[in-house]
C-alpha positions in Angstrom: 0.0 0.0 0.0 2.5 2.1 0.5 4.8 1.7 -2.7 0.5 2.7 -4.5 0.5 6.2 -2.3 4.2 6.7 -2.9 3.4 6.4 -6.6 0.2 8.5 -6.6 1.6 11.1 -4.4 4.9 11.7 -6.3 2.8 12.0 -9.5 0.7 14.5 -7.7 3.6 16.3 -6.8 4.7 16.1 -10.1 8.1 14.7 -9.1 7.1 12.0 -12.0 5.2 11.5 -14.8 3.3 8.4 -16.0 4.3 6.5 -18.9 3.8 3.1 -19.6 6.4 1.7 -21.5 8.7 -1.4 -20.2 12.4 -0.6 -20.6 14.8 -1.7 -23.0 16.4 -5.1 -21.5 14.2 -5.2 -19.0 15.3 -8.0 -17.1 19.1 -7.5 -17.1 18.5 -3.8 -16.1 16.5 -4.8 -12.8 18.7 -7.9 -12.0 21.6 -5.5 -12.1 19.3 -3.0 -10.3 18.5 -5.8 -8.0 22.4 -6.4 -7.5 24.2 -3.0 -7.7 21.4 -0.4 -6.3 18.8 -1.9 -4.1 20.6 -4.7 -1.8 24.1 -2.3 -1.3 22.0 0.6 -0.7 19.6 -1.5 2.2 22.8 -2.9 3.7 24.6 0.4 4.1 21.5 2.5 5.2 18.8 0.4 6.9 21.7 -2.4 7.7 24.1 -0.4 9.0 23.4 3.1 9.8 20.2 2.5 10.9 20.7 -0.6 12.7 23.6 0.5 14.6 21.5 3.7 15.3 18.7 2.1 16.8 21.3 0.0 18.4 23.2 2.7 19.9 19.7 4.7 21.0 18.0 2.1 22.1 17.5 3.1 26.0 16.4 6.1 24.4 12.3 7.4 24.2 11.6 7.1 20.6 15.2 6.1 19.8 14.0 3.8 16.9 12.3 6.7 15.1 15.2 8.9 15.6 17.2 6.2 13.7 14.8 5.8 10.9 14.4 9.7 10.1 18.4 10.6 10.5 18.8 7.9 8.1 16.3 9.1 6.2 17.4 12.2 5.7 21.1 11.1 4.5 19.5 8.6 2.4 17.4 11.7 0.8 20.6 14.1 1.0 23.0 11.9 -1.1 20.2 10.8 -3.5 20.0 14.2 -4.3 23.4 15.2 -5.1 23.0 17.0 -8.3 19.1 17.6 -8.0 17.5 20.6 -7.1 13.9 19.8 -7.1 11.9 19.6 -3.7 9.4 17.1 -5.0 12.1 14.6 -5.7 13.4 15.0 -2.2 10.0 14.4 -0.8 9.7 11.7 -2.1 12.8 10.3 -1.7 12.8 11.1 2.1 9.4 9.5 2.1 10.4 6.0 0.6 13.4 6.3 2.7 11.0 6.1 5.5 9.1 3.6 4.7 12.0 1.1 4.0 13.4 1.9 7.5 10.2 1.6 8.8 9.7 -1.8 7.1 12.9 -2.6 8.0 12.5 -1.7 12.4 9.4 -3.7 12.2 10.5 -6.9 10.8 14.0 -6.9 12.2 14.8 -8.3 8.4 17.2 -6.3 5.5 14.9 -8.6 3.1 11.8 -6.4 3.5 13.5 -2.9 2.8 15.0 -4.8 -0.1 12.2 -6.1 -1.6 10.2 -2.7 -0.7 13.0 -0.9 -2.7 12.9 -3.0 -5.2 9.7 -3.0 -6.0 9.5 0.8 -6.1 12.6 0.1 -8.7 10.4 -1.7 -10.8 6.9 0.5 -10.5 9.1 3.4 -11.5 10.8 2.1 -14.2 7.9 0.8 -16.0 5.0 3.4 -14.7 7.3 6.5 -15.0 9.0 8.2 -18.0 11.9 9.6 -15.8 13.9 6.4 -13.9 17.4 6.0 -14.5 17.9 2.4 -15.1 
């Protein structure tokens, strides 16, 4: 449900467009997506930072939200390197939250991966602007 309102309120926002189209080589660009984007970047942010975060606060009142939105905002802060647009930083900060979210919940890298992944694959097929 919330990779849907991610999608609906990005386009809303206009930080993406729709288009329909499935990309050229579809499966070797979301295997190497898959390899080289969304498990490196769940084990350095939700794997590491956060998890040694929530480690380090965790005698602290809302220490595992604290963890999520500080990585969060680094997560949104070097995704945006080069962009400008407040939109895309929304909704990167957004997804960022729910993968750390998915990720304190289940206690499992595999969720946020999969979560990540399949925002990979709504984008890149739904959307006219993804990278991959």
């Amino acid at each position: 449900i919330g990779v849907v309102l991610l999608g609906m309120l990005a386009t809303f926002l206009s930080a993406t467009f729709w288009d329909f189209t499935i990309p050229s080589l579809p499966i070797a660009r979301l295997t190497a997506n898959l390899f080289f984007t969304s498990i490196p970047e769940e084990g350095l942010y939700r794997g590491l930072i956060q998890g040694k975060l929530c480690e380090y606060l965790k005698n602290i009142k809302f220490g595992g939200t604290i963890s999520i939105v500080f990585t969060s905002v680094i997560y949104t802060f070097i995704h945006l390197y080069g962009e400008a647009s407040l939109t895309v930083g929304l909704f990167l900060f957004l997804s960022s939250i729910l993968f750390g979210f998915l990720y304190y919940i289940s206690n499992r890298i595999e969720s946020s991966i999969i979560c990540h992944f399949f925002i990979v694959i709504m984008h890149s097929i739904f959307f006219r602007d993804h990278p991959i």
